[in-house]
Structures are given as C-alpha cells and as structure tokens.
Residue frames as qw, qx, qy, qz and C-alpha x, y, z in Angstrom:
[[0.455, -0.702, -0.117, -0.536, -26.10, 53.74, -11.17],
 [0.037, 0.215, -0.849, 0.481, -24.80, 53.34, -7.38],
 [0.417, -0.265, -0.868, -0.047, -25.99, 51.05, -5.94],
 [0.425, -0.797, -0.110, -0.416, -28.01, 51.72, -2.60],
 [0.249, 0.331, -0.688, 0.596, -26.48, 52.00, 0.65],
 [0.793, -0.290, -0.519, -0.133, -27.44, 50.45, 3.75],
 [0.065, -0.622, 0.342, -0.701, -26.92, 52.16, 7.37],
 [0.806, -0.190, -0.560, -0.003, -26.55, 48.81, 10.14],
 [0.370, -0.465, 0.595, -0.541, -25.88, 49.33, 14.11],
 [0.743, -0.313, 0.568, -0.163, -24.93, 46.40, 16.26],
 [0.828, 0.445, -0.084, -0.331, -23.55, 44.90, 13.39],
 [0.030, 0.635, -0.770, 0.064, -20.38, 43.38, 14.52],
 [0.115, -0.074, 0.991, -0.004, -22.68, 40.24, 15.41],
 [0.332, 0.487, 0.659, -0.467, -26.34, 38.58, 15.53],
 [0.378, 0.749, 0.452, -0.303, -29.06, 40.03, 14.04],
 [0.086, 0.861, -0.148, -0.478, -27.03, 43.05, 12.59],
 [0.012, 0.544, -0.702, -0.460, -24.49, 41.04, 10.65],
 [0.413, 0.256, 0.860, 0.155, -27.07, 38.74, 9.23],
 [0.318, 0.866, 0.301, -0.241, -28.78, 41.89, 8.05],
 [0.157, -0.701, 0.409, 0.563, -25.62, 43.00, 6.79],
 [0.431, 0.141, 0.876, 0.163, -25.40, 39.43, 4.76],
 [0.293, 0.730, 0.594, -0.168, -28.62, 39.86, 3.77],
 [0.054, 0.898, 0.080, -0.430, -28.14, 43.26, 2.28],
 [0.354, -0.505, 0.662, 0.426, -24.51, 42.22, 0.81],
 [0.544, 0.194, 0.816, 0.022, -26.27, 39.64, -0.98],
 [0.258, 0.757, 0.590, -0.113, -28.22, 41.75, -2.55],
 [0.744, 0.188, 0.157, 0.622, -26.09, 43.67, -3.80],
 [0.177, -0.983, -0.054, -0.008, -26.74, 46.97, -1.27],
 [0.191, 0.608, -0.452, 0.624, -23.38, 49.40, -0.22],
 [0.543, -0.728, -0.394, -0.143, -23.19, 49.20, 3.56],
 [0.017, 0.591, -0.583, 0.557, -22.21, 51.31, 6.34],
 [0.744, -0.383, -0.548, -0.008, -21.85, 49.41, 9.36],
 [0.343, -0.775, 0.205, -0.490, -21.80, 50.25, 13.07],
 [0.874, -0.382, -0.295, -0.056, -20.26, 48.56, 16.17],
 [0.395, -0.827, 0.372, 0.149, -17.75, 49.46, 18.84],
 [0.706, -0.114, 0.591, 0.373, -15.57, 46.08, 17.42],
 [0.459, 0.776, -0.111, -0.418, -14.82, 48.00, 14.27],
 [0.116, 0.505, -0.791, -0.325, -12.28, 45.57, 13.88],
 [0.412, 0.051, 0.901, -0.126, -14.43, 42.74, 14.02],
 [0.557, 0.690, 0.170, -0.431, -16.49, 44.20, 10.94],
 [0.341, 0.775, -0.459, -0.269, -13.69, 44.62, 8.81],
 [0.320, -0.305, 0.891, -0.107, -12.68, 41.16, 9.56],
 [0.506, 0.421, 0.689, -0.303, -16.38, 39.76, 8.69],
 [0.532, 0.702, -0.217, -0.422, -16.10, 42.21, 5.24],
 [0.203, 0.518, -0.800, -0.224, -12.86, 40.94, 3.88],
 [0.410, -0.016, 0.912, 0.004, -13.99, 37.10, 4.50],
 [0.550, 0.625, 0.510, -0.216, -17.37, 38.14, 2.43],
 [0.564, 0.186, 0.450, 0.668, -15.00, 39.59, -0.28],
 [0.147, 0.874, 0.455, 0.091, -16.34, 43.09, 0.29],
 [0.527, 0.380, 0.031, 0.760, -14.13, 45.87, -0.53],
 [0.069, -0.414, -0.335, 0.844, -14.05, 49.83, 0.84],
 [0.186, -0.063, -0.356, -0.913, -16.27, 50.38, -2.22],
 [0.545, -0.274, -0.757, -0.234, -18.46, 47.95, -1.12],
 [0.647, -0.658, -0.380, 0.056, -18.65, 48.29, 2.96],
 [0.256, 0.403, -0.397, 0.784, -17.31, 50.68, 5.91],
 [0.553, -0.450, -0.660, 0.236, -16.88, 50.45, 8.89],
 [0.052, 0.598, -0.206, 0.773, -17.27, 52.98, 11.74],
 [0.424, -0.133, -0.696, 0.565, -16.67, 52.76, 15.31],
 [0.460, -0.463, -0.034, -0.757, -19.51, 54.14, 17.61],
 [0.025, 0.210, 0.784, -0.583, -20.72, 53.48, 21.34],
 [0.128, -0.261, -0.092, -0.952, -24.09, 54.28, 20.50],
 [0.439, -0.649, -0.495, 0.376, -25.34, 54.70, 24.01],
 [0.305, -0.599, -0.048, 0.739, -23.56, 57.66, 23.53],
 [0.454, 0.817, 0.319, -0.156, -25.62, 60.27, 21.90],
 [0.146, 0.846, -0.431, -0.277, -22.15, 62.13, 20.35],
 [0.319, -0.384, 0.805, 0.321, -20.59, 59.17, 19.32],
 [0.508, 0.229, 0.807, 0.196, -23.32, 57.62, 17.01],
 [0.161, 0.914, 0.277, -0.250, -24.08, 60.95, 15.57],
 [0.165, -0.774, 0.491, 0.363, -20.98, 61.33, 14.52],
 [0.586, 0.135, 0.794, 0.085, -21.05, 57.86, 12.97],
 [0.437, 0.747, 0.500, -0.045, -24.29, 58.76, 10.94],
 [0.265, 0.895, -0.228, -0.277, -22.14, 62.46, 9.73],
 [0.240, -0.475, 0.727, 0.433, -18.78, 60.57, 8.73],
 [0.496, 0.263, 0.824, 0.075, -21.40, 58.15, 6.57],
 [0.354, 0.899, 0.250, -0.060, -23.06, 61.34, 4.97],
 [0.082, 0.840, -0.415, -0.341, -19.73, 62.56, 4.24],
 [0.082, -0.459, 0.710, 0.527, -18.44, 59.42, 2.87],
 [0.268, 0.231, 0.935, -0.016, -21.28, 57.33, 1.59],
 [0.231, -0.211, -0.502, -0.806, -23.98, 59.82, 1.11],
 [0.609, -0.252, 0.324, -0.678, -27.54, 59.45, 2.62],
 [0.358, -0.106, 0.914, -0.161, -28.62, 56.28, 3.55],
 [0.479, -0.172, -0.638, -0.578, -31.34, 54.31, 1.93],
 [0.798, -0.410, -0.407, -0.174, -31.80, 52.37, 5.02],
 [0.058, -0.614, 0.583, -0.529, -31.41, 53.06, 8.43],
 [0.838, -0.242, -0.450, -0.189, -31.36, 50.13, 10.70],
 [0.125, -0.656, 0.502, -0.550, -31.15, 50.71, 14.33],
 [0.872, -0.026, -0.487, -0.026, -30.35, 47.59, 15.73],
 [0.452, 0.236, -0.730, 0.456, -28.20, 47.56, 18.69],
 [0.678, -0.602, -0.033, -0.420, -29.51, 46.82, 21.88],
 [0.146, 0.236, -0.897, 0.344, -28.66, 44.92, 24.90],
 [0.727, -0.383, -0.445, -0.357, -31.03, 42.45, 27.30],
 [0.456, 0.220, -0.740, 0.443, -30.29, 42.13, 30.29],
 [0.487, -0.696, -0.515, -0.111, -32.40, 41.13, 33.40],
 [0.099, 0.322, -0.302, 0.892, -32.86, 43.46, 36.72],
 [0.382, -0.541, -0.614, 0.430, -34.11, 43.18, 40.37],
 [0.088, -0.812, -0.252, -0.520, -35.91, 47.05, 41.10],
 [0.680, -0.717, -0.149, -0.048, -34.99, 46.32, 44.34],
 [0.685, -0.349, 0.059, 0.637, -31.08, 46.17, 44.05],
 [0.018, 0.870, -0.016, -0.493, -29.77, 49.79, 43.65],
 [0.361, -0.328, 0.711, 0.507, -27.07, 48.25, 40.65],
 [0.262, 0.376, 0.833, 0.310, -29.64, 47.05, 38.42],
 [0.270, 0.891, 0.179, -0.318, -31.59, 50.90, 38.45],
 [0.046, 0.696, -0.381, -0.607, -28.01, 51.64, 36.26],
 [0.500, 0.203, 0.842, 0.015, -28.87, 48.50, 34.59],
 [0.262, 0.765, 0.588, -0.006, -31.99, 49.81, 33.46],
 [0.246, 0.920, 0.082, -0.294, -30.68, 53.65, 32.37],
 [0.192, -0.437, 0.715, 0.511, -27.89, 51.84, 30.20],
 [0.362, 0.312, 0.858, 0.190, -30.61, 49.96, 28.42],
 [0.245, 0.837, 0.337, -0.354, -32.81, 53.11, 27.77],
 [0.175, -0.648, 0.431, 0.603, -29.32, 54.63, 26.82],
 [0.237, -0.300, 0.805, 0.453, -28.96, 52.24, 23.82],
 [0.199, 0.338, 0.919, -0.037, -32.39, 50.82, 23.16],
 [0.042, 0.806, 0.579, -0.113, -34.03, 54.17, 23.05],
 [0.204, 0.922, -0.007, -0.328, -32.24, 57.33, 22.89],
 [0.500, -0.264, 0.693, 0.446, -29.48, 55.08, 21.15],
 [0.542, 0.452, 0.692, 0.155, -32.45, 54.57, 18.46],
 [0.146, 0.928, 0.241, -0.244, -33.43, 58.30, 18.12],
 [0.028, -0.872, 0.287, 0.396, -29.77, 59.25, 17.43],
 [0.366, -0.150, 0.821, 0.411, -28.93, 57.00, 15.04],
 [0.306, 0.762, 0.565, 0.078, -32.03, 58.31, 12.84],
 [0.070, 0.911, 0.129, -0.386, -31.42, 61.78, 13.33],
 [0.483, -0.111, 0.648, 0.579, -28.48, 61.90, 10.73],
 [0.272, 0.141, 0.866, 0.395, -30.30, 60.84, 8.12],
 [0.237, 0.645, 0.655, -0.315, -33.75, 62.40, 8.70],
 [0.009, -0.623, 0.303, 0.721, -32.65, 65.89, 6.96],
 [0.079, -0.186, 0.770, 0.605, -31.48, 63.92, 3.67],
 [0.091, 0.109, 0.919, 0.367, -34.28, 61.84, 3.35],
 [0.198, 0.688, 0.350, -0.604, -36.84, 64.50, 3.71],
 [0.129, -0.596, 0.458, 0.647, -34.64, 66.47, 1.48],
 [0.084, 0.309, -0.800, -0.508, -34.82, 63.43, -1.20],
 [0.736, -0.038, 0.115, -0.666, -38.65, 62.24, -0.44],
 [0.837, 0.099, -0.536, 0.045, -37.17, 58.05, -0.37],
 [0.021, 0.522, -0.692, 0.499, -35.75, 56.38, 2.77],
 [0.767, -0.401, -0.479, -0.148, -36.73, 53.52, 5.16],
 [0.219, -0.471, 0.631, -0.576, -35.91, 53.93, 9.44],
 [0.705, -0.138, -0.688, -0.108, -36.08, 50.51, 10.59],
 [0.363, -0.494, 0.615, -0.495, -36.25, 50.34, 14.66],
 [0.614, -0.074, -0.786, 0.016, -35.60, 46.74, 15.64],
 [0.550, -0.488, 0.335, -0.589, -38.20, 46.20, 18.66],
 [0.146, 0.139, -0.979, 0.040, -39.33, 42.51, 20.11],
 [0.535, -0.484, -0.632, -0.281, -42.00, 40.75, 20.71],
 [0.355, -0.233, -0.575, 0.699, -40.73, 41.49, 24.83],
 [0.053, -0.040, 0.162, -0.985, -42.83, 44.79, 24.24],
 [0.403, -0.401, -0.725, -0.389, -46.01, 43.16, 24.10],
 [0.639, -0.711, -0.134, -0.261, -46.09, 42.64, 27.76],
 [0.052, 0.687, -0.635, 0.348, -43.45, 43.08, 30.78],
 [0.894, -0.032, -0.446, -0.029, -42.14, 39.85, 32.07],
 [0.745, -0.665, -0.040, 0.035, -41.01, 39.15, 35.28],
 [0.841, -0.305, 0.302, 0.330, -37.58, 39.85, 35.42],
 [0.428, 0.378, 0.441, 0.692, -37.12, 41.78, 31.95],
 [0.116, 0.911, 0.365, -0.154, -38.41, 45.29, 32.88],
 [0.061, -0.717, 0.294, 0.629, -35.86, 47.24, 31.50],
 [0.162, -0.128, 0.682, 0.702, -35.59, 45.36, 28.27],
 [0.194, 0.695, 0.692, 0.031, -39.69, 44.73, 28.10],
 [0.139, 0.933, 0.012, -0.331, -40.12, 49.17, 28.75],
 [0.066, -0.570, 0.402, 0.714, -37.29, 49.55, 26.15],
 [0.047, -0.142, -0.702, -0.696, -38.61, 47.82, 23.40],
 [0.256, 0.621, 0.729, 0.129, -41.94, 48.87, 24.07],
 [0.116, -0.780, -0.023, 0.615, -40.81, 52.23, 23.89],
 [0.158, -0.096, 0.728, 0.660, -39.19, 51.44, 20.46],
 [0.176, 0.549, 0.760, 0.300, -42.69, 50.36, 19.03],
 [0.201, -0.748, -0.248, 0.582, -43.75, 54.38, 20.64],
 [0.309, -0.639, 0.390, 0.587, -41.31, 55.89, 19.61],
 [0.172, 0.157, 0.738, 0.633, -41.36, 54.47, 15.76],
 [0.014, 0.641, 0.755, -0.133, -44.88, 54.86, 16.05],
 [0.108, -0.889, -0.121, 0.428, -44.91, 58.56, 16.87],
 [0.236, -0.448, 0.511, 0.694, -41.90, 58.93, 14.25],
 [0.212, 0.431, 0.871, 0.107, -44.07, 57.70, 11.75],
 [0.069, 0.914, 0.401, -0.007, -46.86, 60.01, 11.82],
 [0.284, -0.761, 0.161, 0.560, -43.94, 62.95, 11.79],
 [0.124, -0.179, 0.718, 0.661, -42.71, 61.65, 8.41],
 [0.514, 0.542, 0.656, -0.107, -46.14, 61.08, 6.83],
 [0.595, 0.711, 0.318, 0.198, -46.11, 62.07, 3.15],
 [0.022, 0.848, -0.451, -0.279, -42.71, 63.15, 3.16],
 [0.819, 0.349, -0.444, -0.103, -41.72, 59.74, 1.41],
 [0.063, 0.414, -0.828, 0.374, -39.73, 58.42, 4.32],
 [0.839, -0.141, -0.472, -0.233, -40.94, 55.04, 5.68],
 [0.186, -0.554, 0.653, -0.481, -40.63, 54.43, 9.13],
 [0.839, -0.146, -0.428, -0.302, -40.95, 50.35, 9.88],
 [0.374, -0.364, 0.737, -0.430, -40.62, 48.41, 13.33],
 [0.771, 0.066, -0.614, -0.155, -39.91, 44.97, 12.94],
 [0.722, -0.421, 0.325, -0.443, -40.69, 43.00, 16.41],
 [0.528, 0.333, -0.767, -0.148, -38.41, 39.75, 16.49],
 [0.850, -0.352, -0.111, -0.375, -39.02, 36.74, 18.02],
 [0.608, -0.586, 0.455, 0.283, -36.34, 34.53, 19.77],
 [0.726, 0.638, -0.257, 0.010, -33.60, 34.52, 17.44],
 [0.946, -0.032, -0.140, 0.291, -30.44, 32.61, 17.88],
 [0.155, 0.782, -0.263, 0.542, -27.72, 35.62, 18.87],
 [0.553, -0.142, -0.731, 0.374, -25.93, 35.78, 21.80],
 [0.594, -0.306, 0.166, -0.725, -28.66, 37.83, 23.45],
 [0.912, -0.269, -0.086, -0.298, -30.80, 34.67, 23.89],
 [0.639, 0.291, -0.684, 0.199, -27.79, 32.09, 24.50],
 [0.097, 0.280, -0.654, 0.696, -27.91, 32.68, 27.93],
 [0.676, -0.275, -0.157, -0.665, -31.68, 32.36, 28.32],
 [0.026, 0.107, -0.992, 0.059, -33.04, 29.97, 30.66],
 [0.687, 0.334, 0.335, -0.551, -36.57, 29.38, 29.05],
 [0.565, 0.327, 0.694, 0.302, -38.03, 28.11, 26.57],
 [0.289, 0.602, -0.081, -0.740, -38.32, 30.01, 23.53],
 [0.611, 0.461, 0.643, 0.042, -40.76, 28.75, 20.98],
 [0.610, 0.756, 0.156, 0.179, -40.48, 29.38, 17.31],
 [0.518, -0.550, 0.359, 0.548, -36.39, 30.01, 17.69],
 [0.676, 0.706, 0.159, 0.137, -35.01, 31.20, 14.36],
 [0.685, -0.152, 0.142, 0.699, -31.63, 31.12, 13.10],
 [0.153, -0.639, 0.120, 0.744, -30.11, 34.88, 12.40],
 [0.001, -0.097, 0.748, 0.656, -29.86, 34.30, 8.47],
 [0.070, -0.509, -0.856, -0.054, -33.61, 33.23, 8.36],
 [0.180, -0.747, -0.401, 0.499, -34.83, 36.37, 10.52],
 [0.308, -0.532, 0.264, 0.743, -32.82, 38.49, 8.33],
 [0.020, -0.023, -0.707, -0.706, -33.86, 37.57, 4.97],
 [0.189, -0.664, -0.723, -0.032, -37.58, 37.98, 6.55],
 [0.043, -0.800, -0.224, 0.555, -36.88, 41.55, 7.76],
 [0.053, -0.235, 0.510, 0.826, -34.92, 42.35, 4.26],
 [0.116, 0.247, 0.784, 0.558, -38.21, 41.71, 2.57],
 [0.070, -0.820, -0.538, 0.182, -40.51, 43.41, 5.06],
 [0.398, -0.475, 0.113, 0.777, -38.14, 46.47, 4.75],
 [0.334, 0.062, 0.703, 0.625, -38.26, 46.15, 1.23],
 [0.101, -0.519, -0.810, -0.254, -42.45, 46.48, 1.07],
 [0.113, -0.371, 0.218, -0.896, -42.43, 49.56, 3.52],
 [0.637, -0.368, -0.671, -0.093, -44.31, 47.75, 5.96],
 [0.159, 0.737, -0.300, 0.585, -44.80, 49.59, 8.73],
 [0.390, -0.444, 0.714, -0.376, -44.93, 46.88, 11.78],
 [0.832, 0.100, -0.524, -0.152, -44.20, 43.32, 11.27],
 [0.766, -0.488, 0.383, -0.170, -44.12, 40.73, 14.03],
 [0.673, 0.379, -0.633, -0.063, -41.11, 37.82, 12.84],
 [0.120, 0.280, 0.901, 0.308, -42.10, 34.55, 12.97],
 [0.490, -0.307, -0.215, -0.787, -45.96, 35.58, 12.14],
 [0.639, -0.274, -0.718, -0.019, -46.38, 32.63, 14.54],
 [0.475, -0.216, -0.397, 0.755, -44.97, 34.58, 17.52],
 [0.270, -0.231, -0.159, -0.921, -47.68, 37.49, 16.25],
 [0.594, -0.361, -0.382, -0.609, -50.28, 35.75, 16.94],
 [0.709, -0.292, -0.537, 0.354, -48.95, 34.29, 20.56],
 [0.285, -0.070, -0.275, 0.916, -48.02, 37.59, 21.43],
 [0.347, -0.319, -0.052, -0.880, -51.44, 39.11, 20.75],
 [0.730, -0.426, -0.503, -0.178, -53.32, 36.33, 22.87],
 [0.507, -0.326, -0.519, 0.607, -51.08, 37.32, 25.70],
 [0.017, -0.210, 0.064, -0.975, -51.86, 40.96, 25.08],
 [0.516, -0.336, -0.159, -0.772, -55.38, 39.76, 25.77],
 [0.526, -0.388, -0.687, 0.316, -55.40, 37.71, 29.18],
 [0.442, -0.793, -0.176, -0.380, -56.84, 39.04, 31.62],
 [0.026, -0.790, 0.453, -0.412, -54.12, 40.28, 34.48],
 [0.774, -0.400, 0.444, -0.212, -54.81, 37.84, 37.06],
 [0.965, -0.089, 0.233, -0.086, -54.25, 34.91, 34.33],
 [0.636, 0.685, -0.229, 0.271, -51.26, 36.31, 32.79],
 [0.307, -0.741, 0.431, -0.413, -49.77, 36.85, 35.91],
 [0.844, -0.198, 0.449, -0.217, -50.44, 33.37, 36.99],
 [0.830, 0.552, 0.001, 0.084, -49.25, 31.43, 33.86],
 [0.508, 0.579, -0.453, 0.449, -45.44, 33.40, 34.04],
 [0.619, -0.715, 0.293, -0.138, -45.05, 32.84, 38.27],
 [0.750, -0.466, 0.428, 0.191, -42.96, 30.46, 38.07],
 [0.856, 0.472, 0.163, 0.131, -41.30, 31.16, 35.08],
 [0.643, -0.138, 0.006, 0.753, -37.01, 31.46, 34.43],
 [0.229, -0.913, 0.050, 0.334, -35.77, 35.16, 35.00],
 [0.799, 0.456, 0.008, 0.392, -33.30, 36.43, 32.60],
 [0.705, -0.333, -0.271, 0.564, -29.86, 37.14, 34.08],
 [0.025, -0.998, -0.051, -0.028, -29.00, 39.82, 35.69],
 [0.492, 0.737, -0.418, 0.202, -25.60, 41.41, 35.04],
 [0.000, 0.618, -0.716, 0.326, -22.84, 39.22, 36.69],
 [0.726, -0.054, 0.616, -0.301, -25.06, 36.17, 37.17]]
C-alpha cells in the first residue's frame, strides 16, 4: 500500500522541517514547500530520503500563482495529499504610524492569510472527491489578543483561527478535517530575535511531535504547550484597562531593519 503523503509549507526551516521529521519518521511521503528548494533537498538527502520518499517544490507562497502551482505539480506527481500543512508565515513588528510598515503589514496578510487559503485550495477538490484529508492552518497563541507592537502578525493569526474556523463548517461531513494548531513560543528563527520573555519555550522537535499527534486525532483546535492554553485564555479575560496596563511597558518585536 503507499504510504501517505504529507503536503508541508515553510519547510526549509523551524517548525516546518521538524514537522517534516516528524512525518519522515513515521514513515509518511512528503511534499515539501519553501522558496530554498535547495535547502530541502539538502535536509532530505542528510535524512536518507530519496525522490520516492520526499519532493521538493519551489514556491513564494505570498504569491497566490506560485503556491497553487506548487499544490498542482504535487497532484500531478504525488497524488492528493493526506495532509495539508500551511505553515509559512513571517513575524515581524510594525509602527501604524510609519508609512513602510503599512507594506509590512499587507506582506504578512499576503503569506499568513491568503498564503493559507491558497495552499488549501489544491487539495480541497481531491479530498472532497475521496471523503479523507486533514488542512492544518498553523495559527499562534499571538491571536488571542493584539500586542503592542505585533498588529500585523497578532490580526494575521487571528484571522487564521477565522478563517479555519469558517473552513471548517464548509467541509462538515464531507470527511475532510480542518485543524488549527495555535503554537506557543517555539525555538525557530521567528522568536530568536525576540526581546521578551517567552514562557513555556519549546524546542521545534517537541512542538512537532505534539502537532503530529493532534493532527493525527482530527482535533479541530489545539493550543501547544496546553500550559500556554490556559495563559492565553486568562488574558482573553482581563478586563481592557488591566490588560492594557500589565503589557505598557513591555519589549516590541522588531520592526523590519531594526
């Protein structure tokens, strides 16, 4: 029997290529995404994974024709996905006030959001088609609430949690499984740059082998750590003023060129 097959964006580092791992292990197919197409194929061959085993495919996908294109070369050589996992993103902070940082903010949508949508749409067809399938949108805990300094990445990943949300109910009892997994600070070099704290940190390999099992269950929103659930709903429920107060004087996350 073939094995299954395993559809990964942003996977050239982070998150994505621990999910890859994670998947490898396990003894999934996988397509993988990431402009650095050579930096996949690099990461395959070290894991001993053949073209029967993994392919790569170059995609920007900010750009709604380029990861779409991705997702068809995969149905032509792979087949439908089992799992779609839309994972790339970017973070980056932004000032409302400097006119740079508004393109800031509609490169993040670009990727984060309609980056997600087309990197589903592929796939959606098949797994109708074949009533099996999991869409994974990787949100963050950031979408709880918007932090000073983070509004373009806070509104994009709560848009993700939307967005899945609303996808969801569209697929209902067509056998497709739409699940948003909400991480918490993982090691990647997103955070590296941070200059907070960031409680419950978790290495990439850890995070990974916690979303491969939520994935797994069809689960259809999972906070990771579960510790970082339950910190993230007590901020959902301060009252403005004292949330407000609490993050004043807390680090900003850089904006592009700082």
């Amino acid at each position: 029997m073939t094995a299954p097959l395993a559809f990964i964006t942003g996977a050239s580092s982070g998150i994505g290529q621990a999910l890859a791992a994670r998947y490898a292990q396990a003894g999934w197919r996988l397509a993988l995404v990431a402009r650095r197409v050579e930096a996949i194929e690099q990461w395959a061959r070290a894991q001993g994974l053949d073209a029967q085993r993994c392919i790569a495919y170059g995609a920007d996908v900010a750009r709604i024709d380029s990861i779409v294109a991705a997702g068809a070369r995969c149905l032509a050589e792979q087949g439908v996905s089992d799992v779609v996992v839309a994972n790339a993103g970017i973070s980056v902070g932004m000032d409302s006030a400097v006119r740079e940082d508004l393109d800031v903010m509609a490169e993040t949508f670009a990727l984060n959001n309609t980056g997600m949508a087309a990197t589903f749409h592929p796939f959606i067809a098949g797994m109708r088609a074949r009533g099996s399938g999991a869409l994974v949108g990787i949100a963050s805990v950031a979408a709880i609430r918007g932090l000073p300094g983070h509004g373009a990445y806070c509104a994009s990943k709560a848009g993700v949690v939307a967005y899945c949300e609303s996808l969801r109910g569209e697929l209902r009892d067509s056998g497709v499984k739409v699940v948003t997994l909400l991480p918490g600070y993982v090691a990647t070099p997103l955070t590296a740059s941070n200059r907070y704290g960031m409680p419950f940190l978790m290495q990439p390999e850890e995070f990974a082998d916690r979303a491969y099992r939520a994935i797994a269950s069809g689960t259809s929103y999972r906070v990771i750590p579960w510790p970082m659930g339950v910190v993230a709903k007590l901020m959902r429920a301060l009252p403005n003023p004292l949330f407000d107060k609490l993050f004043a004087g807390r680090g900003r996350k850089r904006r592009r060129g700082e």
